[in-house]
Each structure stands twice: as C-alpha cells, then as structure tokens.
VOZAVO-368891 format. One record per residue (C-alpha): residue in three letters; x, y, z negated. Coordinates in steps of 0.25 Angstrom, whole numbers, padded with zeros to 4 digits, always signed. Each point is the difference from the previous one (the first is absolute). Last residue first. Layout:
ALAXYZ ...
END
This chain:
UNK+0187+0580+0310 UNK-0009+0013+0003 UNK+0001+0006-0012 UNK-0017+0002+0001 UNK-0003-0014+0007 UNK+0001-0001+0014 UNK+0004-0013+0002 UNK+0007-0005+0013 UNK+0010+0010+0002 UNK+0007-0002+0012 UNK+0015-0003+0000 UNK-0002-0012+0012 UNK+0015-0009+0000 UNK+0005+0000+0012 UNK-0002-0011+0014 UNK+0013-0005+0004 UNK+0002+0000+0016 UNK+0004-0008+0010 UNK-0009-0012+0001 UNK+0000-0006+0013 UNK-0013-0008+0004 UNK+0005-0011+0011 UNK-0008+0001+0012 UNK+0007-0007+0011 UNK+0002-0012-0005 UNK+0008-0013+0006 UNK+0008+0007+0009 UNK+0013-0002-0006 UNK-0006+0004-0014 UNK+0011+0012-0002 UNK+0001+0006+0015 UNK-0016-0001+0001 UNK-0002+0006-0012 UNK+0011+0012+0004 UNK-0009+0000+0012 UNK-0013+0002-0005 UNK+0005+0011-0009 UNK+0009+0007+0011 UNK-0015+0000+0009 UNK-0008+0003-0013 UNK+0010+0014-0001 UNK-0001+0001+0017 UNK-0015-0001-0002 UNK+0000+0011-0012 UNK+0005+0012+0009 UNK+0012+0008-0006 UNK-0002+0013+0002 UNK+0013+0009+0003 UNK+0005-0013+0007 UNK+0016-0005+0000 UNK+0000-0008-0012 UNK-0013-0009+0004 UNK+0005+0001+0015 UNK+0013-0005-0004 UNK-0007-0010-0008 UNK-0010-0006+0011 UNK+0012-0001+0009 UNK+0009-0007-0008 UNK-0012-0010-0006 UNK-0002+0000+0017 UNK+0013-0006+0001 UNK+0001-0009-0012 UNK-0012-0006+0006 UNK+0005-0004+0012 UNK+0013-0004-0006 UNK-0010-0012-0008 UNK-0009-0001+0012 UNK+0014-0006+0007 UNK+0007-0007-0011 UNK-0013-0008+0000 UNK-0011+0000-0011 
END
C-alpha cells in the first residue's frame, strides 16, 4: 500500500467517524466501512474482512434443573 492510499484511507476513516459521532442513527454501512478499513489500515491491504472481537460474552444465571428447591 502506497503512502498515498494509506492518507486516503485515513481521510475517509476521519469522515466515516465524524459522521458515526455526529448522526442521531447511526447507519450500519458507515460502522462496516470504519471496520473494513481499520482492517485495511492494520494488514496493509492484504485482508479486508478481519473479524473484530470486542465484546466479552457473561456468564448465563438460568436455572437449568427445576427440581423442588430449585438449585
């Protein structure tokens, strides 16, 4: 990846941000635009569809056995 695509990515990540901070309703496509890019940023081009995992799933509390004291 040239310096030249790299600015122009950096750009549009700018754009694509400002609008994501700035909009009432955010609109999926500029949030799987930032991702795409950020990908792009990290891999220098090589993958565009990195998988970001971001969250941490919790525990489930659901009762499983209903037995009479409900353990």
């Amino acid at each position: 990846m040239t310096d030249n695509e790299r600015l122009n990515l950096k750009l549009e990540l700018k754009e694509v941000t400002d609008r994501i901070n700035n909009a009432e309703f955010v609109d999926p496509k500029d949030i799987r635009r930032m991702d795409k890019i950020n990908s792009m940023l990290l891999t220098g081009n090589m993958n565009a569809d990195l998988n970001w995992k971001i969250t941490k799933g919790k525990e489930s509390q659901r009762v499983t056995s209903f037995t009479r004291n409900r353990r």
